[in-house]
C-alpha positions as CSV (number, residue, x, y, z in Angstrom):
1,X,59.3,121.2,-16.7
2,X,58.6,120.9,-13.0
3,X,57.2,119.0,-10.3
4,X,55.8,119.8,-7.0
5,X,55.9,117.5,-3.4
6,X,54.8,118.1,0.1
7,X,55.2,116.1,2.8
8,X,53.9,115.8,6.0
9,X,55.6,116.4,9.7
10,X,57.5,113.8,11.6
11,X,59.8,113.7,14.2
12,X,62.2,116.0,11.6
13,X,59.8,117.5,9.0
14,X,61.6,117.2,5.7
15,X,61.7,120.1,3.3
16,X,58.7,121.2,1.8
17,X,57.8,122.0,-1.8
18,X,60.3,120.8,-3.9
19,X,60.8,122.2,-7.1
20,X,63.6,120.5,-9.8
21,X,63.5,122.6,-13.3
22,X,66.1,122.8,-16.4
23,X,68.7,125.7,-15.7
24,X,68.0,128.0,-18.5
25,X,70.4,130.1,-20.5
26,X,73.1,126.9,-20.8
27,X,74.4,124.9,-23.2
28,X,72.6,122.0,-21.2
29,X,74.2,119.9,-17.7
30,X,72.7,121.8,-15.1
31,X,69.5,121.7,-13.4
32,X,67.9,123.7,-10.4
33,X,66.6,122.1,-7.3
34,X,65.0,124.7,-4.8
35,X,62.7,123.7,-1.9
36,X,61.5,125.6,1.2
37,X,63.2,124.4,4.5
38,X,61.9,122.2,6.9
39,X,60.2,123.7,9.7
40,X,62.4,122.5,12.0
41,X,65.2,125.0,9.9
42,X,64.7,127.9,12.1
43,X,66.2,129.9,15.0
44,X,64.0,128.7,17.4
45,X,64.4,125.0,16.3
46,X,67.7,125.2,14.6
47,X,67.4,121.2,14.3
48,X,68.8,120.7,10.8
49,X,72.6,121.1,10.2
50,X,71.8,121.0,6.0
51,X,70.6,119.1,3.3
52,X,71.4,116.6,1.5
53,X,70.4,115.7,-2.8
54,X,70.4,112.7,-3.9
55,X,69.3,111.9,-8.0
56,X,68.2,108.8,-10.0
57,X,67.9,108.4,-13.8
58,X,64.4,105.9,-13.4
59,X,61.5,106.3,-11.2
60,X,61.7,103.6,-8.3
61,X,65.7,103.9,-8.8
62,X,68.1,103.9,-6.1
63,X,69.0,107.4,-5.6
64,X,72.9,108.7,-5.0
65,X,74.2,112.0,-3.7
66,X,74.9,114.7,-6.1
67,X,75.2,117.0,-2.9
68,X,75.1,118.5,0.3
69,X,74.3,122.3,1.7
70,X,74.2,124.3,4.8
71,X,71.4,124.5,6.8
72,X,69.2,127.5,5.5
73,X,70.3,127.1,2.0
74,X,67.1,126.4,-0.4
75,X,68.5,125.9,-3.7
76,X,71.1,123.8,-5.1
77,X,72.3,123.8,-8.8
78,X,73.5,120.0,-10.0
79,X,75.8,120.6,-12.7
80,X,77.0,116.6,-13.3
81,X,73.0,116.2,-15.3
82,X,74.4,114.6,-18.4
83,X,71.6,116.4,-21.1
84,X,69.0,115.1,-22.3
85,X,68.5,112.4,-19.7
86,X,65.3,112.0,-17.7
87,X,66.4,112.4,-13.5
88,X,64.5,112.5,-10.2
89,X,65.3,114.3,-7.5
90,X,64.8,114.2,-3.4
91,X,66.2,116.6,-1.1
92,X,66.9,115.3,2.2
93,X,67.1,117.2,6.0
94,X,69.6,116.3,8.4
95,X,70.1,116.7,11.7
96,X,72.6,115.0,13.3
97,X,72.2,111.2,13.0
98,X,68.5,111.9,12.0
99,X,67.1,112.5,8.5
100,X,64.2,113.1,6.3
101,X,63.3,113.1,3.1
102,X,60.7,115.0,0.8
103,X,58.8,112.8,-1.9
104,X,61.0,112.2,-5.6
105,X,60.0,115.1,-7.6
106,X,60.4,114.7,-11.4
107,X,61.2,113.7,-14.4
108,X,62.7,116.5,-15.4
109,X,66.1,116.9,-17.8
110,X,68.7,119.6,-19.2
111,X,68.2,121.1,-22.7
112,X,70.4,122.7,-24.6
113,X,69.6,126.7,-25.2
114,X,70.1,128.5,-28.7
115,X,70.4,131.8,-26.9
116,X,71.5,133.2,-23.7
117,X,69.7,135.6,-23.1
118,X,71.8,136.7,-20.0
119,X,74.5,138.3,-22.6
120,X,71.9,140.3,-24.0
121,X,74.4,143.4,-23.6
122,X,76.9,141.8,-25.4
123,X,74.7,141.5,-28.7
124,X,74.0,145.2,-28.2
125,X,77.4,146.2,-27.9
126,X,78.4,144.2,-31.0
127,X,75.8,145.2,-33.4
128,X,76.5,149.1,-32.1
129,X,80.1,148.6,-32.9
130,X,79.7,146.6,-35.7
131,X,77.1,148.9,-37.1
132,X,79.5,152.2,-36.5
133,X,82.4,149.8,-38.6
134,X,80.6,149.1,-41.3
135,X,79.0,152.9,-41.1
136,X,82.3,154.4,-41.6
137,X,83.5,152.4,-44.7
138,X,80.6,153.1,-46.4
139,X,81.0,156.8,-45.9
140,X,85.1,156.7,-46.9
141,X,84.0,154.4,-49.7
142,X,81.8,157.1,-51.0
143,X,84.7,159.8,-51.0
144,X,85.1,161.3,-47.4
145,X,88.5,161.6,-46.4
146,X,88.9,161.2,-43.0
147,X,91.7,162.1,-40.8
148,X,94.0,160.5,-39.1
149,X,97.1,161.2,-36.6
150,X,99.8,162.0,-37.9
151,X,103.0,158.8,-36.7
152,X,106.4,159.9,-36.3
153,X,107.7,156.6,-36.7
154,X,105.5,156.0,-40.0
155,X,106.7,158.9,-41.6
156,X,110.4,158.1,-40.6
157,X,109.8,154.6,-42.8
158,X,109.0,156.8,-46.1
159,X,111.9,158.6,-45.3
160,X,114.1,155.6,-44.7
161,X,112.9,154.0,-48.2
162,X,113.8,157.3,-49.8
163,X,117.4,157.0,-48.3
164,X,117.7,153.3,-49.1
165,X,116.5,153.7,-52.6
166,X,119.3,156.7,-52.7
167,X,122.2,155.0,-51.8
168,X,121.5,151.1,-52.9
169,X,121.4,149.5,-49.3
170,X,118.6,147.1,-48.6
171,X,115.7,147.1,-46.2
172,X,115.2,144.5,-43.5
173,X,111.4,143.9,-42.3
174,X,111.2,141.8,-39.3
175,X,107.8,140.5,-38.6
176,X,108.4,138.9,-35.4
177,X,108.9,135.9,-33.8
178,X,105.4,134.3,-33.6
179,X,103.1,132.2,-35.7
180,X,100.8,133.2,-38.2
181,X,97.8,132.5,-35.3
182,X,99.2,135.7,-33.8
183,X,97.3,138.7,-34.0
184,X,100.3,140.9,-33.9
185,X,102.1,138.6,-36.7
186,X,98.8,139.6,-38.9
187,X,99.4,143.4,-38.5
188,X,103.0,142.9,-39.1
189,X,102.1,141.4,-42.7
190,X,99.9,144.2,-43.2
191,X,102.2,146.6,-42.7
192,X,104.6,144.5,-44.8
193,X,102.8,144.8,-48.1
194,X,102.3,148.8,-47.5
195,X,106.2,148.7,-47.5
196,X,107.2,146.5,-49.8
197,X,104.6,148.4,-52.2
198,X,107.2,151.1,-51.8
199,X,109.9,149.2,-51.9
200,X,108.8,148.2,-55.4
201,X,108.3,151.6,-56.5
202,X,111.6,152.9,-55.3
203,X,113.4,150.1,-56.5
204,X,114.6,149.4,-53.2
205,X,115.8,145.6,-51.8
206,X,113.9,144.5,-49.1
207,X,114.7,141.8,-47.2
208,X,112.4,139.5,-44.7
209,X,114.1,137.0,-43.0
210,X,111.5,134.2,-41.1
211,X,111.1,132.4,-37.6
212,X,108.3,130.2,-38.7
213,X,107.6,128.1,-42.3
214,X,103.7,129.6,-42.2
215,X,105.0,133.3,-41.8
216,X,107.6,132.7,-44.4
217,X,104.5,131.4,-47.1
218,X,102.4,134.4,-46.2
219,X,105.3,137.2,-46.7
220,X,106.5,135.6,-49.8
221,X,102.6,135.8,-51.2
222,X,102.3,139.3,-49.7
223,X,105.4,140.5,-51.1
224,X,104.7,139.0,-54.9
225,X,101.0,140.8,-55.1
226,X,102.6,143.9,-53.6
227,X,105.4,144.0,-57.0
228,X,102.7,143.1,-58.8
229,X,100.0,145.7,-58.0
230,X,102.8,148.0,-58.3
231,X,103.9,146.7,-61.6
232,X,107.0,145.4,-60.9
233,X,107.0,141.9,-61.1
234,X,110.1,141.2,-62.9
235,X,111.8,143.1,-60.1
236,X,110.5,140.5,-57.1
237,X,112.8,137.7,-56.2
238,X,111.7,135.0,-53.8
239,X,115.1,134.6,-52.0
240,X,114.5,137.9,-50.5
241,X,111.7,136.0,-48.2
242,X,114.0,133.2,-46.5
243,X,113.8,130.6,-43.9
244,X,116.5,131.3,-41.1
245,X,115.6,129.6,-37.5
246,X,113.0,128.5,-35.6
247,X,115.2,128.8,-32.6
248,X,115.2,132.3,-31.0
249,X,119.1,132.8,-30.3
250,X,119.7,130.6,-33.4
251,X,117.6,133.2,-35.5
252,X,119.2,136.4,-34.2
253,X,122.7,135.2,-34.7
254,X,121.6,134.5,-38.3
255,X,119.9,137.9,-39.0
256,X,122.4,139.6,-37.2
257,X,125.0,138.5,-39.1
258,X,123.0,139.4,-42.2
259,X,122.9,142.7,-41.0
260,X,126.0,143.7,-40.1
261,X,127.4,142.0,-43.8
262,X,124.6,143.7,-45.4
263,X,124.6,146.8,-43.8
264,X,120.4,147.8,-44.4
265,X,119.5,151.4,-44.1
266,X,116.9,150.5,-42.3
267,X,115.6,147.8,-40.5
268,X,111.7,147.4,-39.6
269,X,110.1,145.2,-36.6
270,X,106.6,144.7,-36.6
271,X,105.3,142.1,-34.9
272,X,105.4,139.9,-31.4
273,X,109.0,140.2,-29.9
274,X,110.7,138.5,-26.9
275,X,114.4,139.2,-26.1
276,X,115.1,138.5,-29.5
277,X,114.0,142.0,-30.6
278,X,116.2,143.7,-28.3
279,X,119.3,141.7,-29.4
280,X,118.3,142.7,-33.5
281,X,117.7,145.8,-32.5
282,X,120.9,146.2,-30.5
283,X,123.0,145.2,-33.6
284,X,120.4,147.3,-36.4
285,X,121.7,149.8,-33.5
286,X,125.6,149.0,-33.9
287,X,125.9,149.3,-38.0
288,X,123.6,152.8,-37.7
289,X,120.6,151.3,-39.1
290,X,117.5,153.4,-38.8
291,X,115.5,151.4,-36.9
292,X,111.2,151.7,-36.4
293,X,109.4,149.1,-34.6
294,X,105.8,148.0,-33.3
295,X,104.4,145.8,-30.9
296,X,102.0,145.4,-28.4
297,X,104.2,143.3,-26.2
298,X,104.3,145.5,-23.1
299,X,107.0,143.6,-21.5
300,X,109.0,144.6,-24.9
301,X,108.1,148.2,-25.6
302,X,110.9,149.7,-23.1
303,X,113.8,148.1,-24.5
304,X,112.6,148.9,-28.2
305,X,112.1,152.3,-27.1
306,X,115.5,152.0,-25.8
307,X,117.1,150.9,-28.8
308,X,114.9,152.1,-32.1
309,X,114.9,155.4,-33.3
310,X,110.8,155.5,-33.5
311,X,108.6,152.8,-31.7
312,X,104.6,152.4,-32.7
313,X,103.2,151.5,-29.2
314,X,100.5,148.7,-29.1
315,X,97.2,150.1,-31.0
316,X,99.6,152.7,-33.1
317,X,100.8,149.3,-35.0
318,X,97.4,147.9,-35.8
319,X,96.8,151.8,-37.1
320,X,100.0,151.4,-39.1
321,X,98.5,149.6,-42.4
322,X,95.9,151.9,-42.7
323,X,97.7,154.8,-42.5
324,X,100.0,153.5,-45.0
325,X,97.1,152.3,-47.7
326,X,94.8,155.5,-47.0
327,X,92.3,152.9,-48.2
328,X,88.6,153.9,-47.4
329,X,88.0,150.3,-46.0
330,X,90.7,150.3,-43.8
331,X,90.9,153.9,-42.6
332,X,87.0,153.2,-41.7
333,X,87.1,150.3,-39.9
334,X,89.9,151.9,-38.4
335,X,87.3,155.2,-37.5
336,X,84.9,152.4,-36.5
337,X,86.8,151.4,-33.9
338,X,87.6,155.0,-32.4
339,X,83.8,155.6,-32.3
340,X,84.2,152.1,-30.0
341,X,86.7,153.6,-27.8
342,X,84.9,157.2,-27.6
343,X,81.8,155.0,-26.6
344,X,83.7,153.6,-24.0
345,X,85.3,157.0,-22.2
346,X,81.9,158.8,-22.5
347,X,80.3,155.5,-20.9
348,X,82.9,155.9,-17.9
349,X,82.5,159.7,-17.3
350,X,78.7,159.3,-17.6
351,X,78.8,156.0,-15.2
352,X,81.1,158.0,-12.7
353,X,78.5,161.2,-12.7
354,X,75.8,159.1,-12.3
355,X,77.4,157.0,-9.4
356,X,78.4,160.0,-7.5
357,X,74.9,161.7,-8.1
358,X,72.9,158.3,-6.8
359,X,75.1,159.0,-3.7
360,X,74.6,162.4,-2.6
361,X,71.2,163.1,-4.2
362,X,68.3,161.2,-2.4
363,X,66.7,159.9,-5.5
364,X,66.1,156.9,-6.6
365,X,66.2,157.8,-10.2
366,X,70.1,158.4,-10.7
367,X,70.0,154.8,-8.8
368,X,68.1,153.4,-11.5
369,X,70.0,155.3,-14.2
370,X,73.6,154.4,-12.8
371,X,72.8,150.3,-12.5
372,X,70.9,150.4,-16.0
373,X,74.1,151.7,-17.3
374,X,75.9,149.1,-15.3
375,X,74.0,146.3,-16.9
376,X,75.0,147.4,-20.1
377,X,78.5,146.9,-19.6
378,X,79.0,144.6,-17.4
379,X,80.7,141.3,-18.5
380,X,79.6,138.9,-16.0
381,X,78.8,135.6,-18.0
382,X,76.7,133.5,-15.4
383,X,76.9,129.8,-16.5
């Protein structure tokens, strides 16, 4: 809602036609306050030095100061309007010692919005992405095969669990060192139960020693249903998914130790690593372990790279379990997400042309094409 005053001229002629309205787009708080400045706001005057607000919750209330502006300024946005409460407003010119108010304008309050409709692009961006995700499963549900690019490091881990399952030495799966909240820690599990499917096949030992209680449940669960589906489940033991340390030092002097008594053929690390990768991977390393990791932990990548015979850099990982299942759900959403990122370059190089044309070409049409474009991908969130 909104209310309308005008005052007459004094000595200092206070600002003319308030206006107090509910700030739309919000979840409720804020509410606009615009007015046109007082006459005596001008170069040739240039009497009023800004403007103060001042709020009450009743009509007839003492009014307080929910702020001050410049001179020149004609709106201000009062974020501290608790919702749903009734206020008037006055907005008061000052110069110097000297002030003047406009009438109380009001009652008007803050609601709270359902939609916001200034992220309109960002609803179109998800349904287009979305829509090309659930596009692409259906289509490798129905029998398409789709391909995908060939990983060095995922084809050195079949070869590793042929080697293991040749000469009896066990497998060690690492799946980092954070929680299960951890999107990385998710992908790690994924790519778990591909491996441990193999395992189970092959006959192999695979061991997966913990950091945290919650990864330790969901790597026991994924490795039973991977011996089952591959109908093994006499062969799956539950003390090959154990608790070590919560610690990080703590935890790689226990798996290393492990290791080097152990001696795995191969040791996998999927996950979120700190310096406790490079130290496993260091020892997997010393006893001549081959050794694959993934992570998207940029800091980390160097020193795996350093140490690890193949290393599956950031998205590669999150590829990893569907290249392993070749199921037609995965490897879709998996496409789905490509078509995201092809969407994304072609949106650039089209942006760029259009950006570069709008400024050697007088027309305003490419200027109208290249900030349409902009407004589709820009991720400005206003309040």
């Amino acid at each position: 809602m909104a209310a309308v005053a005008e005052s007459g001229a004094s000595s200092l002629a206070p600002p003319q036609e308030v206006r107090v309205y509910d700030h739309p787009n919000d979840n409720g708080g804020a509410i606009i306050v615009t007015w046109q400045k007082s006459p005596d706001d001008t170069a040739e005057h240039g009497l009023v030095t800004g403007y103060t607000i001042l709020r009450t919750s009743r009509s007839g209330g003492q009014f307080e100061v929910v702020g001050r502006v410049g001179a020149g300024t004609i709106q201000f946005v009062d974020t501290t309007a608790e919702a749903g409460i009734f206020f008037y407003y006055k907005v008061e010119a000052e110069a110097g010692e000297q002030t003047r108010a406009s009438p109380p304008v009001g009652p008007v309050s803050s609601t709270f919005q359902w939609i916001n409709w200034n992220r309109w692009n960002r609803l179109l961006l998800g349904l287009l992405l979305g829509g090309a995700v659930v596009a692409f499963i259906h289509i490798g549900q129905r029998g398409y095969k789709f391909r995908i690019r060939k990983l060095p490091g995922i084809e050195a881990m079949e070869k590793a669990i042929d080697q293991a399952a040749e000469s009896g030495q066990p497998i060690f799966f690492i799946p980092g060192s954070e929680d299960l909240s951890d999107l990385q820690t998710i992908a790690g599990l994924s790519v778990l139960e591909q491996v441990s499917r193999r395992t189970a096949r092959r006959e192999v030992d695979l061991r997966a020693p913990q950091f945290h209680s919650l990864v330790m449940a969901a790597s026991d669960d994924t490795l039973y249903h991977a011996y089952h589906e591959a109908g093994r489940s006499s062969a799956y033991n539950r003390d090959d998914v154990f608790y070590v340390s919560d610690e990080q030092f703590g935890y790689v002097a226990g798996v290393g130790g492990l290791m080097c008594r152990e001696q795995p053929a191969a040791c996998f690390y999927f996950g979120s690593f700190r310096a406790e990768g490079l130290a496993l991977a260091e020892v997997g390393q010393t006893i001549g372990a081959l050794q694959v990791a993934g992570t998207a932990e940029r800091a980390q990548i160097p020193f795996l790279v350093t140490a690890c015979d193949h290393v599956l850099i950031g998205e590669e990982m999150y590829a990893a379990a569907a290249y392993l299942s070749d199921d037609p759900a995965e490897v879709g959403a998996l496409k789905g997400q490509d078509f995201g990122k092809l969407l994304a370059v072609g949106a650039i190089g089209v942006g760029c042309l259009l950006a570069t044309l709008a400024h050697l070409v007088d027309s305003e049409v490419f200027v109208m094409l290249r900030d349409g474009l902009l407004s589709i991908f820009e991720t400005g969130t206003g309040r």
